[in-house]
N, C-alpha and C positions, 0 to 999 in steps of 0.2 A: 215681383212683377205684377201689374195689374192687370186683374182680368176682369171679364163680367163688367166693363163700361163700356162707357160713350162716348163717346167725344164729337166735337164738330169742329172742321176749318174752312175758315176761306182764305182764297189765296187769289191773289192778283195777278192780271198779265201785266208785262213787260214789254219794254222795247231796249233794243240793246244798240247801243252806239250814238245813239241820238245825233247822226251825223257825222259831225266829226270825231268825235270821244271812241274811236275804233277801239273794240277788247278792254276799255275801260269806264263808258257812263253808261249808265243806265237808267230808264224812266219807270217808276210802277205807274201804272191806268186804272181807272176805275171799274175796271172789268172783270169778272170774279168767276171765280167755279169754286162750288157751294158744295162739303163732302160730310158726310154724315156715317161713323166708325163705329162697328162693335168687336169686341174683341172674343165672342161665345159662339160662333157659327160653326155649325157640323162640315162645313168646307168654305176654301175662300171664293169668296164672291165677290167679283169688283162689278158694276152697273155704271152705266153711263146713259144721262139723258142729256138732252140741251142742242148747243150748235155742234156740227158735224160730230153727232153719235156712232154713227157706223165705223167712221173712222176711229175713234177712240175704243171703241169696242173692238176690232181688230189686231188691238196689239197684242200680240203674245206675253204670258208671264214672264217668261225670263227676260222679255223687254222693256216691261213695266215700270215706267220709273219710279212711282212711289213705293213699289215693293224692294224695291233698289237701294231707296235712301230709308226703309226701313232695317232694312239687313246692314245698313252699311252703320248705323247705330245700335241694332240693339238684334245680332245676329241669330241668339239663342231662340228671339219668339218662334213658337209657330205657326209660320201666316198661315196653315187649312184654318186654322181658327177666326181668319179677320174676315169682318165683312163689310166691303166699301157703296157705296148710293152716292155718285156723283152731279151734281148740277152743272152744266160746263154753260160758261158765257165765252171762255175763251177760244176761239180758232184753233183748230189744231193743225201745228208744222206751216204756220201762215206768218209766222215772223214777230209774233205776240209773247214768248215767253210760255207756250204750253209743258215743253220740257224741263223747265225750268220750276213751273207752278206743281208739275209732277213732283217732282224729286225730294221740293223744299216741304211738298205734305209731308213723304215718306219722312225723312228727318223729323219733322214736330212730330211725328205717331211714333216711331222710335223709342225720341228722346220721352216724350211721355210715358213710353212703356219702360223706363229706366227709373223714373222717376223725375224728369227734367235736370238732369247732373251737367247739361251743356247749356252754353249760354248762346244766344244768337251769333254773338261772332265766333265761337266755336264751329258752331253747325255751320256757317259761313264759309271757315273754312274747307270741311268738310262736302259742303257742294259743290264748292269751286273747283276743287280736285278732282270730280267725278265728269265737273260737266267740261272743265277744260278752259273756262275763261269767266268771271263776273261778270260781266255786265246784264246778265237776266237775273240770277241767283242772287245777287247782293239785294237789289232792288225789292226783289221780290218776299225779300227775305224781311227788310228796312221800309220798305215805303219810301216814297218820295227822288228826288234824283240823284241817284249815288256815285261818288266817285273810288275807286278802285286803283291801291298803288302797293305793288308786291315791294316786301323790305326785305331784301336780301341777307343781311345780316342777321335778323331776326327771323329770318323764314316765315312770313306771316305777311296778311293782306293789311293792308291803313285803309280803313274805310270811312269817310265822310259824305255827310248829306246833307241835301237841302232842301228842306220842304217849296215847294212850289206853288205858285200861287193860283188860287182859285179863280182868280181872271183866265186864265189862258183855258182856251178848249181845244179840246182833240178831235178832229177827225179823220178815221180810219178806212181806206177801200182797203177791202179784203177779196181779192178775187176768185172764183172757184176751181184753183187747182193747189198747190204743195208745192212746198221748196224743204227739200231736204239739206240743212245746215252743216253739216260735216262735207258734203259734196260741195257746195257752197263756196267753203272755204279752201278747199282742194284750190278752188282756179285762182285763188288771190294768191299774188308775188310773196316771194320771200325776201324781197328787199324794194326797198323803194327807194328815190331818189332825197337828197337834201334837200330840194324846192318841197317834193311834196310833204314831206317829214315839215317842214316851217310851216306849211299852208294848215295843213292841218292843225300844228301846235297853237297858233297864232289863234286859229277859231275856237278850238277846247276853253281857251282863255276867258275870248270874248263872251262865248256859252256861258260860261260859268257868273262872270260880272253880271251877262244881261237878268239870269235868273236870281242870282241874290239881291239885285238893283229893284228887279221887277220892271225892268225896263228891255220891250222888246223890239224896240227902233230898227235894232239890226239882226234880228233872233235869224232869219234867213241866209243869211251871210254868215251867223257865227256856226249854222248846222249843214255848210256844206262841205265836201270831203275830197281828198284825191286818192286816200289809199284803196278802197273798196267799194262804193255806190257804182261807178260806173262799170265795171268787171263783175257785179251782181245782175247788173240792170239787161246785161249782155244775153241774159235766160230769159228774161221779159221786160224787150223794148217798150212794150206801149205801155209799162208805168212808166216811162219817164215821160209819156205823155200827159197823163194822169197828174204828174205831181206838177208841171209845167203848165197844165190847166186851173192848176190849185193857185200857184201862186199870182197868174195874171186874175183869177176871179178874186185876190184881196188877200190871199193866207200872209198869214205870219213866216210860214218856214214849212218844207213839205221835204222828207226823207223817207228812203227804204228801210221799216219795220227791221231792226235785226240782221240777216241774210235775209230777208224776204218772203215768199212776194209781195207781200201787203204794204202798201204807202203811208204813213203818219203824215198828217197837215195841225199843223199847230195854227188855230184861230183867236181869236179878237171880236165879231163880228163877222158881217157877210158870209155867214152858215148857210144862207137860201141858196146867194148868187154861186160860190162853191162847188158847194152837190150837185145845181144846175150843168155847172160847166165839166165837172169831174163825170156826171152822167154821161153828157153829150160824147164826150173825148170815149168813155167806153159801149158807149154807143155805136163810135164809127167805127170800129177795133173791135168789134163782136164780143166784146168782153164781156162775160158774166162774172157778179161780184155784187157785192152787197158794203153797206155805209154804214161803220158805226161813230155817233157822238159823243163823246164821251167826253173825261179832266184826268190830269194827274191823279195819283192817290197819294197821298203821302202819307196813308197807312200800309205798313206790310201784311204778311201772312199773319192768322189768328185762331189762335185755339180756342175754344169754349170749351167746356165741361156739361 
């Protein structure tokens, strides 16, 4: 086992469903929280600075998820021993993939204290299992936009990807309260209709072409949804104000982050006129919340030495 290093990751947020790709696509973002590991500390210590610190400082150990996905690989270490120094870019519980960016550290820190004996689709699986569905944990794991297809015979995840292209921008309202994702998903149906089941297949589709194509003509159309956006949306109406403002001021395609709260607008152009309108709209709805700009990543999580 190693002891007495270092190591360093970062790890991207996410966005889970990208619309219509319910429990199945995933987007990594260019949005990172920056962690810096020693493995020699006379007790453990996790630190968090960055966006919503308090909140991340908050969590209890045994809720921790990178201590989570360290024990779930390599359960012998001693965490009093680790000591973690977090940079957080990520939102947390805002629909960005923070649970996710947690977990898949713990796993790399782990699998590094084993000696790396898993391979990313290994751990792959292994996060999947814990968090309960891919679409943050592939992504985040892979970079780029993942697709996620359980093989039942095989008992195992098929994971494909596809990098995305550096045209397309991201913009993010994050607004300042929490959506807890397990709750979340409490109020969505356990069954859904044949209409909406084709509606949605039909867009996964068109998703998939527009972004291998690089053509996003109809990227708006192929990222909207009937099995869960609007029964999310149902905890906070005035994003669908938000994202309805996005798309009359020029967007590409505007959807609910994950389970939410936070709105993803995929751009092209018109970034001023946007954020102009997407202000306004939270303006009249008292809404506090902040903007971020940002691209895909089509790099995943990364270890240094």
């Amino acid at each position: 086992m190693l002891i007495n290093k270092e190591i360093s990751i970062k790890v991207p947020g996410t966005t889970g469903n990208v619309g219509s790709g319910f429990d199945c696509i995933g987007l990594a973002i260019d949005v990172w929280n920056s962690l810096s590991i020693s493995f020699n500390s006379n007790k453990l210590i996790i630190k968090n600075s960055g966006v919503n610190n308090n909140a991340y400082e908050s969590i209890k150990i045994k809720d921790n998820l990178i201590i989570t996905g360290i024990q779930a690989v390599c359960p012998e270490f001693d965490i009093s021993k680790i000591k973690i120094l977090s940079e957080n870019e990520i939102p947390f519980s805002n629909g960005l993939g923070s649970s996710a960016a947690a977990l898949c550290t713990g796993l790399l820190i782990g699998n590094y204290l084993i000696g790396n004996k898993f391979s990313l689709e290994d751990l792959n699986e292994k996060a999947i299992k814990i968090e309960g569905h891919p679409d943050n944990v592939t992504p985040c794991l892979f970079g780029g936009l993942t697709i996620s297809v359980f093989n039942d015979k095989k008992d195992k995840w098929i994971i494909r990807k596809i990098d995305v292209s550096s045209e397309l921008n991201i913009m993010v309202f994050t607004p300042n309260f929490i959506s807890n994702t397990n709750n979340s998903r409490k109020k969505l149906s356990k069954s859904v209709t044949r209409s909406a089941a084709v509606y949605n297949i039909s867009r996964v589709a068109l998703l998939i072409d527009s972004l291998n194509k690089k053509d996003f003509t109809f990227l708006n159309e192929a990222t909207k949804d009937s099995l869960h956006q609007d029964t999310r949306l149902e905890g906070f109406p005035e994003m669908r104000s938000i994202m309805n403002a996005a798309i009359d001021g020029g967007a590409l395609g505007a959807i609910v982050s994950g389970s939410g709260p936070s709105v993803m607008i995929f751009t092209k152009g018109n970034e001023f006129t946007i954020d102009y309108e997407i202000k306004e709209v939270a303006r009249k709805h008292n809404l506090d919340g902040s903007i971020i700009l940002t691209k895909p990543s089509n790099q995943g999580i990364i270890l240094s030495k």
